[in-house]
Structures are given as structure tokens and as C-alpha cells.
Jmol script that loads the backbone (N, CA, C; Angstrom):
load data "model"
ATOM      1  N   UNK A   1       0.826  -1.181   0.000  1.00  0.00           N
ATOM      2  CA  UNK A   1       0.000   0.000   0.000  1.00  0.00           C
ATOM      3  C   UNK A   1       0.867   1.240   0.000  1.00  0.00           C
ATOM      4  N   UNK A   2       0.314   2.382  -0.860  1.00  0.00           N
ATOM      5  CA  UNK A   2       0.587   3.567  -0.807  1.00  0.00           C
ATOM      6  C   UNK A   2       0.684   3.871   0.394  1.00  0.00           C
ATOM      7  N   UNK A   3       1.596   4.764   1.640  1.00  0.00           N
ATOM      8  CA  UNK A   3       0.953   5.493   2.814  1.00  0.00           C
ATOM      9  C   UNK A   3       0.359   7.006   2.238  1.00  0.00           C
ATOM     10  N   UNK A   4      -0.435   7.608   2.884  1.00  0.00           N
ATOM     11  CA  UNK A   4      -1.301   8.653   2.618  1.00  0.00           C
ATOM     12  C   UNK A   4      -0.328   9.401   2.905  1.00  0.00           C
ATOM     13  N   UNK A   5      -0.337  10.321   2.185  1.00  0.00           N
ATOM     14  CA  UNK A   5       0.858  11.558   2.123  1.00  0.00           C
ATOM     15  C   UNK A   5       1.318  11.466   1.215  1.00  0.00           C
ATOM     16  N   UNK A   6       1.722  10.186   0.677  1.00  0.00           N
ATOM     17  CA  UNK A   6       3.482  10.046  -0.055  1.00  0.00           C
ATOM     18  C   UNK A   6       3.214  11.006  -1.107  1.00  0.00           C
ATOM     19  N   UNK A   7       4.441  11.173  -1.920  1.00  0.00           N
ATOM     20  CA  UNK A   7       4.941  11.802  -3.028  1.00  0.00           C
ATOM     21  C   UNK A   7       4.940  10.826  -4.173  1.00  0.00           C
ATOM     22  N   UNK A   8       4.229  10.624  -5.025  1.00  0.00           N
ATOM     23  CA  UNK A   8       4.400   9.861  -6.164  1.00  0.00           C
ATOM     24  C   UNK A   8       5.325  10.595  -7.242  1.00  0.00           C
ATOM     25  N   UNK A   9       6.079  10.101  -8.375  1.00  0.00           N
ATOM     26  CA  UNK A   9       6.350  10.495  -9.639  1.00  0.00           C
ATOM     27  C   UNK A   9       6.425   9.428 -10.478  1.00  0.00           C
ATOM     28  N   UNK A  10       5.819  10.104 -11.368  1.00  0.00           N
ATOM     29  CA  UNK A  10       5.980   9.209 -12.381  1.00  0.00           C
ATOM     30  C   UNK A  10       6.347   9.736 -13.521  1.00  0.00           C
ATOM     31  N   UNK A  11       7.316   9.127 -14.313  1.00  0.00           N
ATOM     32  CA  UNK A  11       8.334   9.313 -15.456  1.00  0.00           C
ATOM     33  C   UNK A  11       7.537   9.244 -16.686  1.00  0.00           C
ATOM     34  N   UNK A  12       7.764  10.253 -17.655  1.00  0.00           N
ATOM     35  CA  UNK A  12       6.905  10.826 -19.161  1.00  0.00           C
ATOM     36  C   UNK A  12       7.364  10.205 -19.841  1.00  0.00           C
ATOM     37  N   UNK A  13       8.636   9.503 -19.731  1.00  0.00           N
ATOM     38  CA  UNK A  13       9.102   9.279 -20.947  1.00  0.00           C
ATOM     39  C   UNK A  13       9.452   7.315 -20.452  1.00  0.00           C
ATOM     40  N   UNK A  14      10.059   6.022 -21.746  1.00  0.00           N
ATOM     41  CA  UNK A  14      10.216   5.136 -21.522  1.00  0.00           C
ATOM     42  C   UNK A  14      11.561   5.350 -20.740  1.00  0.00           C
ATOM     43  N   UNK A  15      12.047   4.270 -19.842  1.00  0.00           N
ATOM     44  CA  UNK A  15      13.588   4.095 -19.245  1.00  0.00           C
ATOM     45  C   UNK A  15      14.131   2.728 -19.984  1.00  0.00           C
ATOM     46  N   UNK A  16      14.752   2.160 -20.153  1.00  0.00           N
ATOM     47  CA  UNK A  16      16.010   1.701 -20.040  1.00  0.00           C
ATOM     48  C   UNK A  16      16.392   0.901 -19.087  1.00  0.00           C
ATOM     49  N   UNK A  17      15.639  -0.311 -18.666  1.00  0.00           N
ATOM     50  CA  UNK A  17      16.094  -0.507 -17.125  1.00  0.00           C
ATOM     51  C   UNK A  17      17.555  -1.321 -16.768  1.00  0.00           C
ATOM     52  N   UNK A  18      17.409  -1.364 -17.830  1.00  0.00           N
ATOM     53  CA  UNK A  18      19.415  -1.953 -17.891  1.00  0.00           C
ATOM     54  C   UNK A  18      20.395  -1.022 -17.092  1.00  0.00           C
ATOM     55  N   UNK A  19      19.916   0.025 -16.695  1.00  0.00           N
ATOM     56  CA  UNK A  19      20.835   0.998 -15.811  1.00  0.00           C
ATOM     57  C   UNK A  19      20.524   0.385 -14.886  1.00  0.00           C
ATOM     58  N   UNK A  20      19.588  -0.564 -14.114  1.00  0.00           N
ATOM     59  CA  UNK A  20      19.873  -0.863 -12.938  1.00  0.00           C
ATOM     60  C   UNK A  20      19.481   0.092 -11.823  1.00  0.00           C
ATOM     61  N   UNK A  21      19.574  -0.294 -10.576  1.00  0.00           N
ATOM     62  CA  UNK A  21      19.197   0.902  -9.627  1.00  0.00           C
ATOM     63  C   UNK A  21      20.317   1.451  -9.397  1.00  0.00           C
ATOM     64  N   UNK A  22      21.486   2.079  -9.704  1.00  0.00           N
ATOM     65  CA  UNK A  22      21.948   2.732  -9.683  1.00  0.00           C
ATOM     66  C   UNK A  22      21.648   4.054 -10.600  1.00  0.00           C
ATOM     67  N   UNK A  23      21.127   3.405 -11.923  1.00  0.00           N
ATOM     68  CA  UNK A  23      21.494   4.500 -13.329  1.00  0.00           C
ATOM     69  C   UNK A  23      19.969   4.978 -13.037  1.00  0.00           C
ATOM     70  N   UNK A  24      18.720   4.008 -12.378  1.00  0.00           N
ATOM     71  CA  UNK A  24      17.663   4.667 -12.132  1.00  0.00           C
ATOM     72  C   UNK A  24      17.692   5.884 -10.811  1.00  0.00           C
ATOM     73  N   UNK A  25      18.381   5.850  -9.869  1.00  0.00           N
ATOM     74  CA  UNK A  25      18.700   6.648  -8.915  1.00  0.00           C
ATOM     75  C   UNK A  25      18.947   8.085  -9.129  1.00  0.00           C
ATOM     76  N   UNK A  26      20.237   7.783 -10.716  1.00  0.00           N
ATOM     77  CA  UNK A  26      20.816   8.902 -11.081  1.00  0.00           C
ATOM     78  C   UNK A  26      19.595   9.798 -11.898  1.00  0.00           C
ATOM     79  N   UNK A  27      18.869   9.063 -12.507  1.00  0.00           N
ATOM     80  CA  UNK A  27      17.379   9.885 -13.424  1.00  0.00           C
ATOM     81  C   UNK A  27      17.135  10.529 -12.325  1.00  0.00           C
ATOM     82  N   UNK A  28      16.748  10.182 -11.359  1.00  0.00           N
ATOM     83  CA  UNK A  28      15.630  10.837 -10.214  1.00  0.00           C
ATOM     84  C   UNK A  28      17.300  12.095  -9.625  1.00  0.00           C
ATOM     85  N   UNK A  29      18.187  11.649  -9.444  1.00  0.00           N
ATOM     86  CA  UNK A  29      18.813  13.168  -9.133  1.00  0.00           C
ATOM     87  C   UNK A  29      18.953  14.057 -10.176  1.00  0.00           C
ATOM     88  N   UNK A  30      19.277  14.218 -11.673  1.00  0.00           N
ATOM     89  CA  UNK A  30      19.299  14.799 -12.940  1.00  0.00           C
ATOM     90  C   UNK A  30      18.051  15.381 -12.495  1.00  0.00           C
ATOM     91  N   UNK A  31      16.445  15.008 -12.007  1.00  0.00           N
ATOM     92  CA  UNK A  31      15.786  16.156 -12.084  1.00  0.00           C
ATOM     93  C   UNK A  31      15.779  17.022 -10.456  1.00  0.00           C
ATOM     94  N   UNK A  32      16.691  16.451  -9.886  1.00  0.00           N
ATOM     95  CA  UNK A  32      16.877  17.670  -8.643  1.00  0.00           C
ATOM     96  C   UNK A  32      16.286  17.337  -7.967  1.00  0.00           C
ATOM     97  N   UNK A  33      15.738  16.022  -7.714  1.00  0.00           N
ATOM     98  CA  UNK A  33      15.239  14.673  -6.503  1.00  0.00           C
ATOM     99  C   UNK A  33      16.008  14.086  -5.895  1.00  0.00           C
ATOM    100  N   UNK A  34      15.633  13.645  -4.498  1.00  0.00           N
ATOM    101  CA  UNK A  34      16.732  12.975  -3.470  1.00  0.00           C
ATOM    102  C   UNK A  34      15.919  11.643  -3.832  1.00  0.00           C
ATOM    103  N   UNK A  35      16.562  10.501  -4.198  1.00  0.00           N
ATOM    104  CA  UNK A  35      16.247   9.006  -4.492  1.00  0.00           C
ATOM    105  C   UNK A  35      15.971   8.478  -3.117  1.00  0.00           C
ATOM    106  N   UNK A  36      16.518   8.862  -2.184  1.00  0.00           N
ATOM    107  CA  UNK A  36      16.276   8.477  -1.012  1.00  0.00           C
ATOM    108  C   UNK A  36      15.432   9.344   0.034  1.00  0.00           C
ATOM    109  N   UNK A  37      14.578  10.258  -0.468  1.00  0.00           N
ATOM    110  CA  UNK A  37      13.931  11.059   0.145  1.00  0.00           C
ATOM    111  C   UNK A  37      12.477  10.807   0.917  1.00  0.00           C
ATOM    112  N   UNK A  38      12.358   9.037   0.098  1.00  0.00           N
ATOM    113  CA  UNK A  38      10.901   8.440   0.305  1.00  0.00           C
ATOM    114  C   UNK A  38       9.847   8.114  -0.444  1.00  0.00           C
ATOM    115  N   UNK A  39       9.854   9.491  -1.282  1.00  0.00           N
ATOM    116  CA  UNK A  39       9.096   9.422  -2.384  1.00  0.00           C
ATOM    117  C   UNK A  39       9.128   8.202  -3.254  1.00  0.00           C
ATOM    118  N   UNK A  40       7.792   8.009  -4.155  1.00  0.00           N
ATOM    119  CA  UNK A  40       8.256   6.623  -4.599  1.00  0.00           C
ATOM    120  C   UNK A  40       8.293   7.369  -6.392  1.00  0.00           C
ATOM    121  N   UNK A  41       9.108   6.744  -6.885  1.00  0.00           N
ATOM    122  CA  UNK A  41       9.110   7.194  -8.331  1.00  0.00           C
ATOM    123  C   UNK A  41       8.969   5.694  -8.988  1.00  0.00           C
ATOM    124  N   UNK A  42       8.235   5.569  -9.563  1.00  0.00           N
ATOM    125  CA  UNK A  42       7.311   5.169 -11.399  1.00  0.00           C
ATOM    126  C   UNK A  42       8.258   5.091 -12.886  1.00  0.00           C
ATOM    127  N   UNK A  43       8.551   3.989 -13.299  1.00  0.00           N
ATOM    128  CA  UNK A  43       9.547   4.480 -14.334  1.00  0.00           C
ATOM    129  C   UNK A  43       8.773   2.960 -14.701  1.00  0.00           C
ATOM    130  N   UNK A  44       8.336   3.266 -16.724  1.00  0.00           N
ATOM    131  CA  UNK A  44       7.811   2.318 -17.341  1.00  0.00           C
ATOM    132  C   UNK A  44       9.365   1.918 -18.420  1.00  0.00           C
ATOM    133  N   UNK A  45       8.685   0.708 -18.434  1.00  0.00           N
ATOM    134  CA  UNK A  45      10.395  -0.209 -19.674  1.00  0.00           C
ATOM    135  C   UNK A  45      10.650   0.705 -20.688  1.00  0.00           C
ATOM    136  N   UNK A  46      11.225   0.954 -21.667  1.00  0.00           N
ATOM    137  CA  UNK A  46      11.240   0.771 -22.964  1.00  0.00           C
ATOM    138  C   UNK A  46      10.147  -0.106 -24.104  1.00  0.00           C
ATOM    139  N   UNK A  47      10.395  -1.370 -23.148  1.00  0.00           N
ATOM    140  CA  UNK A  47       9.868  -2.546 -24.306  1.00  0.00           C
ATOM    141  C   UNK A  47       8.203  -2.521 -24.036  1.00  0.00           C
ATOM    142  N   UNK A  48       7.854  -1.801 -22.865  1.00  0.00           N
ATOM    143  CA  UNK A  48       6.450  -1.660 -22.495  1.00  0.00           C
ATOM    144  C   UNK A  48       5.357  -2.181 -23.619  1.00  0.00           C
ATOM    145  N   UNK A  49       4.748  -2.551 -23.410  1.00  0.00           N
ATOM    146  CA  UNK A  49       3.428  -2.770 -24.685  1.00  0.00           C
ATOM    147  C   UNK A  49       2.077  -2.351 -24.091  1.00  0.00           C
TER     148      UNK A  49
END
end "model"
wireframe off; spacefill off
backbone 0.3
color backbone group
């Protein structure tokens, strides 16, 4: 479950998940987000259908 409050984001564009959680970490700081701040961030494949 969501907790009530949280911060969602979710990503506009496809990722790449071959970066791994590292290279996904680095997306979420590039937009001036702490990865570890709580918030939960949303990132769909590439290969999505």
C-alpha cells in the first residue's frame, strides 16, 4: 500500500532498465530529486506494450 501523504512520480518518458538501480537513482537526481527522500518514483520499460 501507498501510505497517505506520499509523493508519487511518475516518469513521461520510456527508461532503459538496464541501468539498474543505480542509473535509475541517477534519473531521479538529474531532475533535482533525493532518491532516497521516500518518495516513490514510477519508471515504465522501454519494451512496455
Amino acid at each position: 500500500m501507498i501510505p497517505a501523504g506520499a509523493k508519487v512520480y511518475v516518469a513521461t518518458r520510456p527508461v532503459d532498465f538496464r541501468k539498474g538501480p543505480d542509473g535509475l537513482a541517477a534519473l531521479v537526481r538529474d531532475t533535482g530529486a533525493d532518491p532516497f527522500s521516500g518518495a516513490l518514483y514510477v519508471f515504465r520499460a522501454k519494451r512496455a506494450q
